[in-house]
N, C-alpha and C positions, 0 to 999 in steps of 0.2 A: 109392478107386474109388467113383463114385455110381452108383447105378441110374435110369434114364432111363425113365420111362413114356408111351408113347404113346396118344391116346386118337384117336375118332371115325376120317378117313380118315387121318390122320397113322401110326396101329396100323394100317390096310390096306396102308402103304407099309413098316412100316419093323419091324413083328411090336410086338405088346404093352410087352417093354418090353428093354431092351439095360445092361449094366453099361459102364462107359466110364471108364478112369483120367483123373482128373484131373491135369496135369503142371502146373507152374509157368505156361504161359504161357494158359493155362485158367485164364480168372479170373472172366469174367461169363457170363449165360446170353449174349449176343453170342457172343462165344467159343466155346461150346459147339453152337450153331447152325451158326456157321462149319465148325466142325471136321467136323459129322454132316453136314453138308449138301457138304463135300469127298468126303464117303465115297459118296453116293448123288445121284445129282442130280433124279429124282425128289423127291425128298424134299428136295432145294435150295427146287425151286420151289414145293412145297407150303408153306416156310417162308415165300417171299416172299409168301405171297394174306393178305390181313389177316384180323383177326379171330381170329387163333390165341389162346389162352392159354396161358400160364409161369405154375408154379409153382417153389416150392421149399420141400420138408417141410412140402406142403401150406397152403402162404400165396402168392396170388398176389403175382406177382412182372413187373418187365419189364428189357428185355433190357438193360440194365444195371447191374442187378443181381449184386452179389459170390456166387459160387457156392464160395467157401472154406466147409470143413468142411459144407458140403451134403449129405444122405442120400440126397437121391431130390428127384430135379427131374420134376415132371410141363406136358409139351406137348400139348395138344389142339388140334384143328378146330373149325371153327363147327359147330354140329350145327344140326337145324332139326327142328320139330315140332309136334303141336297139339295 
């Protein structure tokens, strides 16, 4: 099981952060995006708007990326500021 952290509007959609077993055919953040983005489609198309960032155990990451023995994948939104 990893735990899934949401940040900026991606946490508006989908809560802070979710645990989500990892099965065999869960293998990249790809994968993992697919599968969260089946479950909600809000949050499909929040995946689709660029600019998101992937992590994994706090090292950016992209979505091809192996997500074997992974602790905690973190997803954010653009944020904007000044």
């Amino acid at each position: 099981m990893v735990e899934v952290c949401f940040f900026g509007r991606l946490a508006d959609i989908a809560g802070k952060h979710q645990h989500v077993e990892i099965t065999s055919d869960i293998q990249t953040l790809e994968d993992l995006l697919q599968l969260l983005g089946a479950q909600n489609q809000v949050l499909k198309e929040a995946f689709d708007q660029p600019g998101n960032f992937l992590a994994i155990d706090d090292v950016m990451a992209s979505k091809n990326d192996k997500i074997i023995n992974a602790r905690m994948i973190s997803i954010g939104a653009p944020v904007s500021g000044g």
